[in-house]
MMTF fields as JSON, N, C-alpha, C and O atoms, coordinates in Angstrom:
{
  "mmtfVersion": "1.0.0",
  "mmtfProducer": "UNKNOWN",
  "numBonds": 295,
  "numAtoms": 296,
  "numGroups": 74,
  "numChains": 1,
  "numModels": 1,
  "chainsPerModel": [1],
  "groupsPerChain": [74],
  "chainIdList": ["A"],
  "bondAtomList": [4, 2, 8, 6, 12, 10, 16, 14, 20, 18, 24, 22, 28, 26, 32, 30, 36, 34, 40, 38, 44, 42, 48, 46, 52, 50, 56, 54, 60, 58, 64, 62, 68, 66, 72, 70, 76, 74, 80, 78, 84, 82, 88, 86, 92, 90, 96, 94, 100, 98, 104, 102, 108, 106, 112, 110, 116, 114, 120, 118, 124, 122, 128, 126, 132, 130, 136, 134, 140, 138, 144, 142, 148, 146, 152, 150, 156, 154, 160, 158, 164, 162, 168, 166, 172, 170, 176, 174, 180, 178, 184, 182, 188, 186, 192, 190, 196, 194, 200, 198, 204, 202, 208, 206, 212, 210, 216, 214, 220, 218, 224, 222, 228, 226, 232, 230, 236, 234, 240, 238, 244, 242, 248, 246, 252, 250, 256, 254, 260, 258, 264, 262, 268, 266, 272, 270, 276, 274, 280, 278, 284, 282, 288, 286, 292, 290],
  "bondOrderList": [1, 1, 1, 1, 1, 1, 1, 1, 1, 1, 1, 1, 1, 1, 1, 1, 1, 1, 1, 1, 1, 1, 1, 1, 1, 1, 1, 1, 1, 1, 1, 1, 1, 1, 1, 1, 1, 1, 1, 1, 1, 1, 1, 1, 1, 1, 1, 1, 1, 1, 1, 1, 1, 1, 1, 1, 1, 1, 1, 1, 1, 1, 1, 1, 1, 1, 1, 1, 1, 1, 1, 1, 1],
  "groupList": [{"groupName": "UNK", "atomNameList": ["N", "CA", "C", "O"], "elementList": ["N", "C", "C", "O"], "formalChargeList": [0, 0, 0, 0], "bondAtomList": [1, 0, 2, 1, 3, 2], "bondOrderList": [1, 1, 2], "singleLetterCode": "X", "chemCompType": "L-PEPTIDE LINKING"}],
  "groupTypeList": [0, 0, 0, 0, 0, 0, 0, 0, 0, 0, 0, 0, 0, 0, 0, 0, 0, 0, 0, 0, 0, 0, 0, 0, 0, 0, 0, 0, 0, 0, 0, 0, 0, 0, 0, 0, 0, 0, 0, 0, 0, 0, 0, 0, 0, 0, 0, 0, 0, 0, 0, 0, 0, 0, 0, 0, 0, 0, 0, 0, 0, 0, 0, 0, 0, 0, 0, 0, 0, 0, 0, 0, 0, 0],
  "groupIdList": [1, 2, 3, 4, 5, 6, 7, 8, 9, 10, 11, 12, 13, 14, 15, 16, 17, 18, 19, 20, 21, 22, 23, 24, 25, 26, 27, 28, 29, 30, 31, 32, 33, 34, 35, 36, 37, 38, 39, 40, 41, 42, 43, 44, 45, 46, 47, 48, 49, 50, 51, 52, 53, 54, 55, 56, 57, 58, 59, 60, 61, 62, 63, 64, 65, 66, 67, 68, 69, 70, 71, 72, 73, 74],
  "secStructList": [7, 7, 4, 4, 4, 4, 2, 2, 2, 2, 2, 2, 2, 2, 2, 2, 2, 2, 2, 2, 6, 6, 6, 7, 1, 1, 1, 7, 2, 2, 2, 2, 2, 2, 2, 2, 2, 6, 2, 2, 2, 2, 6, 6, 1, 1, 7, 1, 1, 1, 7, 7, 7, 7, 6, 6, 2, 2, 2, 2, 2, 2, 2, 2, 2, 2, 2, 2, 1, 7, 7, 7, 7, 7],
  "xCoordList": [-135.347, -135.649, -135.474, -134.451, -136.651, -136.165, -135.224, -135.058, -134.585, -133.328, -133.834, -133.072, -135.224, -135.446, -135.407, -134.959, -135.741, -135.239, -133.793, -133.455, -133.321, -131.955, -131.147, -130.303, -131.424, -130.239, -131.077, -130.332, -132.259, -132.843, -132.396, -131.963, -132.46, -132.196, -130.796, -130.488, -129.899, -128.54, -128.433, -128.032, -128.656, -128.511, -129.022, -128.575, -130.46, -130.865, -129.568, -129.075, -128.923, -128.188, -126.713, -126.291, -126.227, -125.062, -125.367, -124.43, -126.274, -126.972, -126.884, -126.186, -128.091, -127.68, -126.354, -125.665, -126.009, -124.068, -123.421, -122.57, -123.72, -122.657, -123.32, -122.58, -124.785, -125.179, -124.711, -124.077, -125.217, -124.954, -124.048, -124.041, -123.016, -122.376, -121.475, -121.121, -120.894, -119.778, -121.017, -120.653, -121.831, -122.756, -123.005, -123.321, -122.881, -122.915, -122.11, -121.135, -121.85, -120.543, -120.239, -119.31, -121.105, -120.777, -119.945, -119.484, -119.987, -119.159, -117.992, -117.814, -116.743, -115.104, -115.175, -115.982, -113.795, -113.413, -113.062, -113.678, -112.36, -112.094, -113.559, -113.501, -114.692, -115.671, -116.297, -116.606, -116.43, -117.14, -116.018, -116.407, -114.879, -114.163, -114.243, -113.979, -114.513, -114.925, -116.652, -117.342, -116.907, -117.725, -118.171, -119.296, -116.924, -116.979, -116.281, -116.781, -115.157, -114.344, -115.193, -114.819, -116.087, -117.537, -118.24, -118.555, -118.526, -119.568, -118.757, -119.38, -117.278, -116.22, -116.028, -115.748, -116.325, -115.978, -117.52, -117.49, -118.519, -119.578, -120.177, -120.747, -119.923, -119.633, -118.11, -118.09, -117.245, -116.172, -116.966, -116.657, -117.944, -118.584, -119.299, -119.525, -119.774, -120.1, -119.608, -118.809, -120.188, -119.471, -118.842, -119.469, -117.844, -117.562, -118.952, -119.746, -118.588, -119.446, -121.124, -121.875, -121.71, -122.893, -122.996, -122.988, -123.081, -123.241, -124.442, -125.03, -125.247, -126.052, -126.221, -125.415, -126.818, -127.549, -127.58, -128.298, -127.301, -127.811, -128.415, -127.942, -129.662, -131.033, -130.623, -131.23, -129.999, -130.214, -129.119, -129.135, -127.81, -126.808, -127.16, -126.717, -128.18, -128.854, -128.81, -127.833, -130.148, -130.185, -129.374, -129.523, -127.926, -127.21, -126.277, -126.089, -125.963, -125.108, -126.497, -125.981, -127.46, -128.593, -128.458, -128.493, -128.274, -128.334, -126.602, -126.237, -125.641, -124.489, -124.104, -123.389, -124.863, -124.843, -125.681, -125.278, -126.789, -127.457, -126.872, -126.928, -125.951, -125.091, -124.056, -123.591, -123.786, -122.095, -122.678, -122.127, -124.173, -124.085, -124.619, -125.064, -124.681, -124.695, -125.849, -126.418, -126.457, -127.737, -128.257, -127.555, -129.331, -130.128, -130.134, -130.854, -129.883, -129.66, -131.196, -131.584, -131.837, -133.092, -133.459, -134.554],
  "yCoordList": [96.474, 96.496, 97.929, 98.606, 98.285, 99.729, 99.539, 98.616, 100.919, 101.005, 101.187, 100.826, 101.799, 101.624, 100.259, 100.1, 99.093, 97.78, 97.116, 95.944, 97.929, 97.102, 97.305, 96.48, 98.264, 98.388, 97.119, 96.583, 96.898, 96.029, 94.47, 93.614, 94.157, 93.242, 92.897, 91.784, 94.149, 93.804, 93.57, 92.448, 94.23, 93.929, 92.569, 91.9, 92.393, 90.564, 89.774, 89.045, 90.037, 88.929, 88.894, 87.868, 90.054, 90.121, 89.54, 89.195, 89.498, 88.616, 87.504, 86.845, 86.975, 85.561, 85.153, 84.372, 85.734, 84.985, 85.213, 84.4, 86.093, 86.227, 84.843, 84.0, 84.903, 83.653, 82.141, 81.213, 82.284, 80.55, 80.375, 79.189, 81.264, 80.976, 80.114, 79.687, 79.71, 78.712, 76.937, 75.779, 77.272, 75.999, 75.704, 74.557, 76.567, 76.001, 75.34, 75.75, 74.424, 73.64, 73.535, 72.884, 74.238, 74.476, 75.822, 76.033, 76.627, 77.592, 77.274, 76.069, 78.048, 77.564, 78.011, 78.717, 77.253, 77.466, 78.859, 79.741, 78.939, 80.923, 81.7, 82.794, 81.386, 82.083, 81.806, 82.84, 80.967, 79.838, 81.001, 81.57, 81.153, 81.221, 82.57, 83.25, 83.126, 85.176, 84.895, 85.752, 83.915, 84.114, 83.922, 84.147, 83.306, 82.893, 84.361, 85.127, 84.701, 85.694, 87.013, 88.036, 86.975, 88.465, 88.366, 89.18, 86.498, 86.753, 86.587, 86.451, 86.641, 86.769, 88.462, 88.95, 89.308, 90.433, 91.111, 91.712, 90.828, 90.926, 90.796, 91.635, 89.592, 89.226, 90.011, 90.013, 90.461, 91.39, 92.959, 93.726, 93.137, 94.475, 94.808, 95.904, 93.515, 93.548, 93.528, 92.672, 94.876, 95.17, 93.928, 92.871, 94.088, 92.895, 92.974, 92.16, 94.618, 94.575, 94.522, 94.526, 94.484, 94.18, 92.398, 91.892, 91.694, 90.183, 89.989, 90.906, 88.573, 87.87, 87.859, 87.136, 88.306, 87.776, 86.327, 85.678, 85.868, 84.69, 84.523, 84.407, 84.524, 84.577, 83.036, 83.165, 82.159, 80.838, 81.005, 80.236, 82.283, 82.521, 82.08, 81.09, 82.923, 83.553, 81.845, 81.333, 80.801, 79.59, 78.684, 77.745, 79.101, 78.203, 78.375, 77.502, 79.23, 79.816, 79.221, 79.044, 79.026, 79.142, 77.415, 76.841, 76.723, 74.995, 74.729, 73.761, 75.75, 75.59, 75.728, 75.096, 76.798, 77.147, 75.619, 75.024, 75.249, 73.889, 72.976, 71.97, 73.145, 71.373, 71.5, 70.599, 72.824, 72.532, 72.607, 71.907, 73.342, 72.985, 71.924, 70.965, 71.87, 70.506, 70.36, 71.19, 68.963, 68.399, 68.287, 67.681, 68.822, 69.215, 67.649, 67.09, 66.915, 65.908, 65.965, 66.802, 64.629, 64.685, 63.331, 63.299],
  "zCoordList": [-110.65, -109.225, -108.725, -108.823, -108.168, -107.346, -106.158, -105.361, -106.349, -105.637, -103.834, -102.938, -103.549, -102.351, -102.028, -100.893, -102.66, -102.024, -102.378, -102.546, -102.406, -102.63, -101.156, -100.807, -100.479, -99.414, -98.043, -97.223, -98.033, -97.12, -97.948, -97.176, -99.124, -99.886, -99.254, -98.827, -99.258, -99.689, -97.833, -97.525, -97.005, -95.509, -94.823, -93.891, -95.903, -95.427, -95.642, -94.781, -97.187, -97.674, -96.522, -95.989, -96.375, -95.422, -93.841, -93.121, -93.553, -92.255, -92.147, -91.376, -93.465, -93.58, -93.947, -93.29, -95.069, -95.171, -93.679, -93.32, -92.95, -91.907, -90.75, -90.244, -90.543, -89.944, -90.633, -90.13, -91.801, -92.156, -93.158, -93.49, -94.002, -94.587, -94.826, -95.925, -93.274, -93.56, -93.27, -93.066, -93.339, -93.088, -94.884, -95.198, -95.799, -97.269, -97.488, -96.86, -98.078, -98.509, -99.903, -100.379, -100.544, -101.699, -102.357, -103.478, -101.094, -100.958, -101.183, -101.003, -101.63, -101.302, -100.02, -99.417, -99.618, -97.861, -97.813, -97.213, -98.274, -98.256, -98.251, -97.689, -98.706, -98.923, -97.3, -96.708, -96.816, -95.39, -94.452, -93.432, -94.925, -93.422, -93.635, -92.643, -94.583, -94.346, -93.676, -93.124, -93.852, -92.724, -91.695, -91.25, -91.078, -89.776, -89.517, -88.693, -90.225, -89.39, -89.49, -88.916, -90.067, -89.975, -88.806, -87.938, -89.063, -87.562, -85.907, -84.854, -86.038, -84.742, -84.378, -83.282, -85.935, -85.928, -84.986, -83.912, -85.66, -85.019, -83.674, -82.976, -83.483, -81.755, -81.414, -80.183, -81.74, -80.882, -80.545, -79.633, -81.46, -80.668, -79.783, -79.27, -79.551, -78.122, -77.045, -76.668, -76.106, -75.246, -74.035, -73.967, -73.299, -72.447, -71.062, -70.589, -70.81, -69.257, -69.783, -68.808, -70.857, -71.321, -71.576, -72.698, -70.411, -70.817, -70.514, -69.942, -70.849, -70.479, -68.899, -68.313, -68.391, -67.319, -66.773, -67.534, -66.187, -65.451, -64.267, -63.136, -64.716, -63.785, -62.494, -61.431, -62.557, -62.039, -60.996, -60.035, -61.122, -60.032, -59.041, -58.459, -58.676, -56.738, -56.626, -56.08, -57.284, -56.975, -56.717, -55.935, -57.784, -57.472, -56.028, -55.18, -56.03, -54.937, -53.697, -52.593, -53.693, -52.342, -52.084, -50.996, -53.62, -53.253, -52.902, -52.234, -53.469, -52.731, -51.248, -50.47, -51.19, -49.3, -48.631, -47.632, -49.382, -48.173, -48.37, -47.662, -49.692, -49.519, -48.412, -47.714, -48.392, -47.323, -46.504, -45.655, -45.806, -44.563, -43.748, -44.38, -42.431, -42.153, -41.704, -40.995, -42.181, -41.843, -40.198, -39.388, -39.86, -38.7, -38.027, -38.855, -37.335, -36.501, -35.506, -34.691, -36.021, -35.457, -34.119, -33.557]
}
């Protein structure tokens, strides 16, 4: 195998083990739980003040404001 594909080879394989590794069960548990604790390490580098967005806030806060207030008396 040429060595230009080995470092993309070797980065697929560390992806997937870090995604689905502990989902093999044919793995030993020690092998499953280095990869849960890769993909905890992984998610810790992400920054805190870089989160997800939540587009649905504004809405919710807008159906919170018409529930408390009070219905127009007709």
């Amino acid at each position: 195998m040429p060595k230009k594909n080995f470092i993309p080879l070797l980065l697929l394989f560390i992806a997937l083990f870090t995604l689905y590794g502990d989902t093999l069960t044919f793995l030993p548990k020690p092998v499953r739980d280095t990869s849960v604790a890769s993909r905890k390490f992984f998610v810790g580098l992400w920054p805190d003040w870089l989160r997800p967005r939540d587009f649905n806030e504004q809405r919710q806060q807008d159906i919170e404001k018409l529930q408390k207030s009070p219905s127009p008396n007709r």
